[in-house]
C-alpha positions as CSV (number, residue, x, y, z in Angstrom):
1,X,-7.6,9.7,6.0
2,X,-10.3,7.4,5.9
3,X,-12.8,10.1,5.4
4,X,-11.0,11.2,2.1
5,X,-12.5,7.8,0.9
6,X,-15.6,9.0,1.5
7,X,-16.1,12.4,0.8
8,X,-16.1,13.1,-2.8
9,X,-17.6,16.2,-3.2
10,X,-16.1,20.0,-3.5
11,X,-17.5,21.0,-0.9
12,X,-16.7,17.9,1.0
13,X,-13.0,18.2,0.6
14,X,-13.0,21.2,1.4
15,X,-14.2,21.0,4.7
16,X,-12.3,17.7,5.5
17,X,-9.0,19.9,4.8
18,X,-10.3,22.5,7.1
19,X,-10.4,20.0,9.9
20,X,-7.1,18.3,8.7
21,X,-5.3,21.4,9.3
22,X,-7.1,22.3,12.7
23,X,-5.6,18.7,14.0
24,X,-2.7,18.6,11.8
25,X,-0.1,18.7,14.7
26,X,-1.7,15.9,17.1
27,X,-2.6,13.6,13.8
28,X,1.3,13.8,12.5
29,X,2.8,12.7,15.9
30,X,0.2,9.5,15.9
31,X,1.7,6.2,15.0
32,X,-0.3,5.8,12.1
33,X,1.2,8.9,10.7
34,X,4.6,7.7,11.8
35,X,4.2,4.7,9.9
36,X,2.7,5.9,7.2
37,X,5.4,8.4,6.5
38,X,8.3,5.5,7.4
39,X,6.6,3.6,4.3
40,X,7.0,6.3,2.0
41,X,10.5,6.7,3.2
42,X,11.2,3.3,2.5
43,X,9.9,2.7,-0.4
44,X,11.7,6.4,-1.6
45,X,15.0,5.0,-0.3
46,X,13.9,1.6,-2.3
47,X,13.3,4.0,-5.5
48,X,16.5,6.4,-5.2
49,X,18.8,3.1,-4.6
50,X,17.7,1.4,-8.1
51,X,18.2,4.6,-9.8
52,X,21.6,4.5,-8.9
53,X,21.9,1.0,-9.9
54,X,20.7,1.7,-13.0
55,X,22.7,4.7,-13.4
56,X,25.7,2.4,-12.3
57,X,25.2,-0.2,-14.9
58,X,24.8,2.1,-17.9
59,X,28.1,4.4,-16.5
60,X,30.3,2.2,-14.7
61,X,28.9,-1.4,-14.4
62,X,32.0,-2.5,-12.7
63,X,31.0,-1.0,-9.4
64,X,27.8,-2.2,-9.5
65,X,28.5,-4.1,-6.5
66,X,30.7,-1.3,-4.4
67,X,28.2,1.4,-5.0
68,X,25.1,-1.4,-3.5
69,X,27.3,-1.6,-0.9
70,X,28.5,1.6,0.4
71,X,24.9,3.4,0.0
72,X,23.2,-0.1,1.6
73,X,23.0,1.6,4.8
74,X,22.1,5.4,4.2
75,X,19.2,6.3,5.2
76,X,18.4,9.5,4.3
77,X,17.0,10.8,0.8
78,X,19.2,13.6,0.3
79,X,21.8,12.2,1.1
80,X,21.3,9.5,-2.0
81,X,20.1,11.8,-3.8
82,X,23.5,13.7,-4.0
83,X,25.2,10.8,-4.4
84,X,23.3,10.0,-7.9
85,X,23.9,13.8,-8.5
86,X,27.6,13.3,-7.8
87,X,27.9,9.9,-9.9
88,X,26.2,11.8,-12.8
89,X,28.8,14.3,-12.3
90,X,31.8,12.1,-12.2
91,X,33.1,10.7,-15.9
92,X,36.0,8.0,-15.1
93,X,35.5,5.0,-13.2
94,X,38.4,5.8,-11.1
95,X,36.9,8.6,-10.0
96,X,34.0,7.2,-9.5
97,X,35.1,4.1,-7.1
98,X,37.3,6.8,-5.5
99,X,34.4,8.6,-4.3
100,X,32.6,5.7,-3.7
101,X,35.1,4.4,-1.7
102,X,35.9,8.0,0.2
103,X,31.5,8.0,1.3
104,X,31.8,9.4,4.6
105,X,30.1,7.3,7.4
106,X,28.2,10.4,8.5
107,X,26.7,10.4,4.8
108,X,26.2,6.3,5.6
109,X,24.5,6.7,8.8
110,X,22.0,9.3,7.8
């Protein structure tokens, strides 16, 4: 990774992605690459939960504070990511807090 910051060039690249991919497999199970990808899950889980605020507020601002609560602790980007999908496709609040409510906590552990 460091090299990328150095090598500019065509040619340069090139050859650095040759040798990426020769050690891919040993440099994606080092903690650095372990970390590296846990911050970009973070801040994708950071990203995906203030869409659905946002989404919240302009659809059903009332549950604002259920739906921050009931996807606080989910983990896993798909699995936000269908509930957004799901609250788009949803067009009463009871619905809405119904499903919010009814989040499975297999969806909340993931």
């Amino acid at each position: 990774m460091l090299a990328s910051l150095v090598f500019q060039k065509e040619s340069e690249r090139e050859w650095l992605t040759e040798r990426f991919a020769m050690y891919q497999d040993i440099l994606q199970e080092s903690w650095v690459y372990q970390e590296i990808l846990q911050e970009g899950r973070e801040e994708g889980l950071q990203a995906l939960r203030q869409t659905l605020t946002s989404l919240m507020e302009m659809r059903f601002p009332t549950l604002v504070p259920l739906a921050k609560q009931q996807t606080s602790t989910i983990k896993d980007l798909s699995v936000l990511q269908s509930v957004i999908v799901k609250m788009l496709a949803l067009q009463m609040v009871e619905e809405a807090e119904h499903y919010l409510l009814t989040l499975g906590d297999d969806a909340k552990k993931n």
